[in-house]
N, C-alpha and C positions, 0 to 999 in steps of 0.2 A: 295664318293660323291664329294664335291667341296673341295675348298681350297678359305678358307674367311677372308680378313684381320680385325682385328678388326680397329676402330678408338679410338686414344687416349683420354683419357678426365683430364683437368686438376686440380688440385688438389682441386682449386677454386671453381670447375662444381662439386664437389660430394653429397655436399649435403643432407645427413643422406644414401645416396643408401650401402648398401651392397657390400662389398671386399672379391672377392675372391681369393684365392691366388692356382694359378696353381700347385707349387712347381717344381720341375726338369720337369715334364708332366702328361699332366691329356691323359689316356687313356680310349676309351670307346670300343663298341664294334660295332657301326654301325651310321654315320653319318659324319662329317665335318670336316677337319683339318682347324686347328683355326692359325693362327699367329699374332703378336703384330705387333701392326701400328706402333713403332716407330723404334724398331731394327728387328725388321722380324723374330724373334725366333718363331719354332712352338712350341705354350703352350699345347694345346690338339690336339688330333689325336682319330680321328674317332670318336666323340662327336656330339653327336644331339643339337647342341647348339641353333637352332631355336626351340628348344619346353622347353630351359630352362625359368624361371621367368624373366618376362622385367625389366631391371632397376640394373641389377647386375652388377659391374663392379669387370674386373677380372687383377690384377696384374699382372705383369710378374717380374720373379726371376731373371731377366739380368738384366734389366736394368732399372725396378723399375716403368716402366708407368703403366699408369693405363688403363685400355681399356673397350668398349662398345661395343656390335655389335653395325654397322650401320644401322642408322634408313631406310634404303633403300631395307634391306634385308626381301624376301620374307618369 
């Protein structure tokens, strides 16, 4: 599929949403590699992450931001 960067959200913006935490990498089996907007580590690989629940926001294990898809993504 594609290669989608997420955008960061800061610590301020979270707001009760849900954390998820990638760990070393989330693997799936058909869908998107994901990477972090702030350091560009790929978190997941090959994730359907347009059919996950809105409003998650997923951590990354480098370098501790927090990220969102963007709201632009189809």
């Amino acid at each position: 599929m594609a290669m989608l960067v997420l955008s960061v959200v800061d610590e301020a913006d979270v707001n009760g949403r849900d954390i998820v935490s990638t760990g070393i990498s989330m693997l799936g089996l058909e869908g998107d590699d994901v990477v972090c907007g702030r350091c560009g580590r790929e978190m997941m690989s090959q994730v359907p992450i347009r059919t996950m629940p809105v409003g998650l926001l997923y951590r990354c294990e480098v370098c501790g931001a927090l990220n969102e898809v963007p709201a632009d993504v189809p």
